[in-house]
Structure formats: C-alpha cells, structure tokens
C-alpha positions in Angstrom: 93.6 120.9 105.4 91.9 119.4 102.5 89.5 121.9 100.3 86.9 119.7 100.3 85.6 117.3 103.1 83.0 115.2 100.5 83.5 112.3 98.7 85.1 113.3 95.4 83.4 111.8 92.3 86.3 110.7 90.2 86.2 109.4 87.0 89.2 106.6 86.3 89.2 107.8 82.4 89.1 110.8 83.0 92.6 110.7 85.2 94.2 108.8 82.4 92.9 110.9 79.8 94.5 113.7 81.6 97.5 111.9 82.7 98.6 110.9 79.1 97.2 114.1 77.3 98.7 116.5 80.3 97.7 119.8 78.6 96.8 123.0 80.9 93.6 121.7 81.7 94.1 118.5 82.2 96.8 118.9 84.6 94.2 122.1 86.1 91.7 118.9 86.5 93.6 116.4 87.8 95.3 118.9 90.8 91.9 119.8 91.6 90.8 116.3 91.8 94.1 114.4 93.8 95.7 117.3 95.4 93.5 116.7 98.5 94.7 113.4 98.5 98.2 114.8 99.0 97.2 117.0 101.7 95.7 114.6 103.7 99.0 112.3 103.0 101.3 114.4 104.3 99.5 117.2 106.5 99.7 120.1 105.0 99.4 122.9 102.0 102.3 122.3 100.3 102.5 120.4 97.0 106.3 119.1 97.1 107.9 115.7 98.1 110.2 117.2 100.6 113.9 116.9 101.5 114.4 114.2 104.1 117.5 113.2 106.8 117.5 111.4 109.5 116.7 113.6 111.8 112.8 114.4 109.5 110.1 113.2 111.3 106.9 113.5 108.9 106.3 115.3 105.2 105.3 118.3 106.5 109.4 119.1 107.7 110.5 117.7 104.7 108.4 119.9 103.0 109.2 122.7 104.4 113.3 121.8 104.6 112.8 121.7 100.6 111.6 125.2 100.8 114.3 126.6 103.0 116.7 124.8 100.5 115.2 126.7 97.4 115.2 129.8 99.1 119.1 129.2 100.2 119.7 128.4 96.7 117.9 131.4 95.0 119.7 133.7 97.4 116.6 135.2 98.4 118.8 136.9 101.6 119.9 139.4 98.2 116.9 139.7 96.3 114.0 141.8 95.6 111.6 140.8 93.6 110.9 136.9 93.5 108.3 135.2 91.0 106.9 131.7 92.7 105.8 130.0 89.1 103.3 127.2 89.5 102.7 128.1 92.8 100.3 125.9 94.4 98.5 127.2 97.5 101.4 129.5 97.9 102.8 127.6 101.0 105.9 128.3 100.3 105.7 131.9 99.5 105.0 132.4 103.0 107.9 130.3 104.1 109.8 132.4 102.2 107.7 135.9 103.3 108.2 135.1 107.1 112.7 134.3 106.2 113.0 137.5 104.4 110.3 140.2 105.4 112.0 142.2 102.8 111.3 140.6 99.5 108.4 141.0 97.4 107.0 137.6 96.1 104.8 137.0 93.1 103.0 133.6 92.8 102.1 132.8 89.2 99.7 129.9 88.8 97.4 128.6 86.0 94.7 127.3 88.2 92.5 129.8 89.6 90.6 127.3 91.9 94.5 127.1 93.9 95.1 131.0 94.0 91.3 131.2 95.7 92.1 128.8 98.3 95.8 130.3 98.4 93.9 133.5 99.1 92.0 132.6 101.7 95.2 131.3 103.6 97.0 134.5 103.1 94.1 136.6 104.4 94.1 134.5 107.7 98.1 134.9 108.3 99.8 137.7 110.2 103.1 139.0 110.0 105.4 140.1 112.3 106.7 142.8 109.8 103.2 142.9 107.4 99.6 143.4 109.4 98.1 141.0 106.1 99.9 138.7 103.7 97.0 138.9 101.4 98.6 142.7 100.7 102.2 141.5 99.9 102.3 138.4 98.7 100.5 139.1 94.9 98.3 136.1 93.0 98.8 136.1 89.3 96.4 133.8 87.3 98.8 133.3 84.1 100.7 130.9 81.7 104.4 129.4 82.6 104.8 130.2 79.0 103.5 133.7 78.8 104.3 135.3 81.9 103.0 139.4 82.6 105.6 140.7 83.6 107.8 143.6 82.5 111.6 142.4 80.9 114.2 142.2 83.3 111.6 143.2 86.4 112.7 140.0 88.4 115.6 139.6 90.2 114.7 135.5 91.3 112.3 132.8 89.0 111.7 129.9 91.2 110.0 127.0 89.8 109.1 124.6 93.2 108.1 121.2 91.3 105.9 122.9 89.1 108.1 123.4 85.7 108.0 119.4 85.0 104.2 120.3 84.1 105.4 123.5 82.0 104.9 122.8 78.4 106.6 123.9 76.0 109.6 123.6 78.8 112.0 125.6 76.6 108.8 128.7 76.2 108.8 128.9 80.3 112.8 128.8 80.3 113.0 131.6 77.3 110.3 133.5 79.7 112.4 133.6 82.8 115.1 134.7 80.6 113.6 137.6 79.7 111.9 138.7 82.9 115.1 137.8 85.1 117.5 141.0 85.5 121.1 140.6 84.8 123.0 138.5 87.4 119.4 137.2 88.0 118.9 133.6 88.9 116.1 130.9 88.3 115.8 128.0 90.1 113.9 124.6 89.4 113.2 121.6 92.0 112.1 118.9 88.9 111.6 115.5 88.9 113.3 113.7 86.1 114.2 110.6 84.3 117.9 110.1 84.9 118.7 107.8 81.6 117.4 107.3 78.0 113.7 106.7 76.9 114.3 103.0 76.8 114.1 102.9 80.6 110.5 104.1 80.5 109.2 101.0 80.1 110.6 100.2 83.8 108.3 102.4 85.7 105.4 100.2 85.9 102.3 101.7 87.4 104.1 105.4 87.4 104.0 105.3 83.4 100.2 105.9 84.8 100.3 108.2 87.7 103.3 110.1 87.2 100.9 113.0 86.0 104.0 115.4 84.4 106.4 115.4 81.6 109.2 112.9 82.0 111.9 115.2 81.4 115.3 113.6 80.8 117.7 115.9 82.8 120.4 116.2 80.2 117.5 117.3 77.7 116.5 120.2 80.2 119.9 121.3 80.7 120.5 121.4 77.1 117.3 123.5 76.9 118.4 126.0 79.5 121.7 126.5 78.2 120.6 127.1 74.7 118.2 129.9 75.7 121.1 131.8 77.0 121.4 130.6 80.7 124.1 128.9 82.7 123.8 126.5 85.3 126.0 127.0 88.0 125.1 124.3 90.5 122.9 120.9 89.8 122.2 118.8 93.0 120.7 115.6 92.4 118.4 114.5 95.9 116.4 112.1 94.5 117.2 109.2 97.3 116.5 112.5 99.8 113.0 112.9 98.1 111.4 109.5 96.8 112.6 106.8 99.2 112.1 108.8 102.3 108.5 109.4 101.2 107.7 106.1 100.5 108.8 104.9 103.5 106.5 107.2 105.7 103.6 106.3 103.9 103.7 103.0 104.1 105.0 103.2 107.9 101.6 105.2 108.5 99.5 103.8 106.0 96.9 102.2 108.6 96.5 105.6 109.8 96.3 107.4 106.9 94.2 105.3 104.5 90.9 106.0 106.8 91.3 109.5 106.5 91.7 108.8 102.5 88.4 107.0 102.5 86.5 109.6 103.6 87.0 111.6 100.5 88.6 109.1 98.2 87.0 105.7 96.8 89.5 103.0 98.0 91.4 102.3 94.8 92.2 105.8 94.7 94.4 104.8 98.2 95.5 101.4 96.5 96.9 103.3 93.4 99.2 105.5 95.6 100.5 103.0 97.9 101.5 101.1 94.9 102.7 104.2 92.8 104.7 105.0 96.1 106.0 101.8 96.3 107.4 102.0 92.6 108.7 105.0 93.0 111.1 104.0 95.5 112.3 101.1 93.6 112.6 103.1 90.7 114.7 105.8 92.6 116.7 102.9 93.9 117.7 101.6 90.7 119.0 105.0 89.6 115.9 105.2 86.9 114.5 108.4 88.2 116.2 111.6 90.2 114.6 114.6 91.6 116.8 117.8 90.5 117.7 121.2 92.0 119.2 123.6 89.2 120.8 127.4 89.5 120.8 129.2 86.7 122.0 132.8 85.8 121.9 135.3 83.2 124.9 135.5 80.9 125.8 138.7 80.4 
C-alpha cells in the first residue's frame, strides 16, 4: 500500500530539476515523491514494470513473473550469498527468500526512507523456514558505486531496474566485479535506448519523465565487458514490459485515476497516462528496449 495516504505537495520544478540533474538526491527525492504513485498504479510494493503474456492478468503478476525470471537467471537455486542493489522496498527479496529458504540476501539501497518502510514489511512477514525476515534478509544504506562489502564475498549482484539510475554506471559494474566471487554472476533488468542519440528527440513527453539515465545498450555492454566481465546471455523484453503496461493502465484508468487523486494533484495522473501512452509507441517503433543481462567473472 502507498506510504502515505495525504495529499503530497509536489513541486513541478522541482521534478524537472531532478529529472534532468538525476544525481543521488535527486533521484532519492523524486522516488520518495512518485513512488506512491506507482504503488497505487499497479497494487503493490514492487518498483518494476513486470514481465507480461497472455495469460498476466494485472501488474502485480507481472511484477512478480519479472522477479522469478531474475532469480532463474541469477541461478539463485546455486547460490549463497545474493546482493539486491537498488533494492526498493525489498519486494523482491522476499520473493526470492520464500523460492530459496537457503540463500542469504543483502538489499543495498541509497534511500533510507525505502529501507524504513522495507523494514517494517519484513518485520510483519513469516517464514515457513525463518520465524522473522527482518533477521535474514539484511538492509544496507550505501552507494551503487561504493559498495561495503568484502572482495569476492558475493556469489550473485542483481541489479532489478535500479542500475539505469547508477551513476557512474561503469563505478557500479567495476564494484560488482570486485565483490562477485569467481564464476560469480551479476545480473541487470535495465531499460535502455535501443539506437543512437539522434533518436532522443522521438520520445516526446518521456525526455521529461523518464527519471533515469538513457543508457544505450551497446554503450553498457561495452562498459561491462571492459571491466573484465562477460555476458553470457542478453534477452531483450521490451514489447513484454512497456506495451503490456500501457495497456492496463489505460484499460483501468477510470478506476485507478480516483485512487490517484486522493494523494496526487490531477496533472500528476494526466502526465502518466500520457508518459504511458508514449512509451508504448516508443517501444513499438523499436526506439526503446527493456534489457535482462548475465554476466560472469572471467577467470
């Protein structure tokens, strides 16, 4: 449910200020500002677009199919140790927890205000195998770019659309590196730009609300492999992610705009629906793609 049942007071220069100067804090202000906004949206805690088929029926199973994918592709069945970077409310942590009692998870985020309501969700959960998640699922308040943890102490890095916010990208890939064990694997659901910067000009209102880096995916795969990592699988799902979305929104729009306006002034409701709408033709044309990378440790 959403943190905060008021009306938010939101500034309109202060979301683009953050939105074109997308340091730590800004991106810190502007979660703490819209991420109720996806919440209500979609239902849930989680922070991702989801993976949709046919057979999805609202955001909060697409959400969580994402999840199960990333854990799939992390191999979490054969791991250990697992560091969540840019963790969110730590949603999928306990997706992840509840699959494979065995592993222990780490959930690195830069905002504190999300690990304290992270906290209070994993203090009211129950495992099967764990009397108290709050015990064995650890919040770290850190840096992407600077993470605490001891060299090769990991045996998974999963970055759950959270690295397109990680600047510098190459600082976060050179970390995971280091604190990734040998055969190690990172992982990275991203959102990215799927041609040359000339196409920016063709997003429209997302040149405005797409609150991240517009990574180019060729760029970041030229990054990772530089540091000393190879990718070993990149699936592009972007028609999975964006149109699906869209779609739902704007299927249940009458419903879900009220619950907007109780916390939200209207144009807040009128930006997404429009940003959602772009987004879709934008996907369509091939402009932008969400990726899923596996990388490993060359040894």
């Amino acid at each position: 449910m959403p943190q905060n049942q008021k009306m938010a007071s939101i500034n309109p220069i202060d979301v683009l200020l953050w939105t074109f100067r997308r340091d730590e804090t800004d991106v810190i202000n502007l979660y703490n500002s819209l991420a109720s906004l996806m919440q209500i949206s979609t239902g849930s805690n989680m922070l991702n677009f989801g993976y949709w088929d046919k057979n999805t029926a609202n955001p909060v199973e697409a959400q969580t199919a994402l999840c199960k994918m990333i854990a799939d592709m992390a191999e979490l069945k054969t791991a250990k140790t697992v560091l969540d970077v840019g963790s969110g409310f730590s949603e999928p942590a306990t997706i992840w927890k509840t699959r494979f009692p065995h592993i222990e998870i780490s959930c690195l985020n830069v905002n504190q205000t999300q690990l304290g309501f992270a906290s209070k969700i994993l203090k009211n959960i129950q495992s099967p195998a764990e009397s108290d998640f709050s015990q064995i699922i650890h919040l770290v308040n850190s840096t992407a770019t600077k993470l605490p943890f001891a060299d090769k102490s990991m045996d998974r890095v999963i970055a759950l659309e959270s690295s397109q916010h990680f600047k510098p990208f190459s600082g976060f890939v050179s970390e995971s590196k280091r604190v990734l064990k040998d055969n190690g694997i990172l992982v990275l659901a991203i959102p990215v730009m799927s041609h040359t910067k000339s196409e920016l000009f063709k997003l429209g209102i997302l040149s405005f609300t797409w609150s991240s880096e517009h990574y180019h995916l060729e760029g970041l795969k030229e990054n990772i492999e530089s540091s000393g990592l190879k990718i070993i699988s990149t699936d592009l799902i972007g028609p999975k992610v964006y149109e699906p979305l869209a779609d739902y929104y704007i299927k249940n729009r009458e419903s879900l705009r009220p619950k907007i306006l109780q916390q939200y002034p209207s144009y807040i409701e009128k930006i997404l629906a429009k940003s959602l709408l772009k987004m879709k033709q934008v996907s369509e044309n091939g402009i932008i793609d969400y990726a899923l990378l596996k990388c490993v440790v060359e040894i």
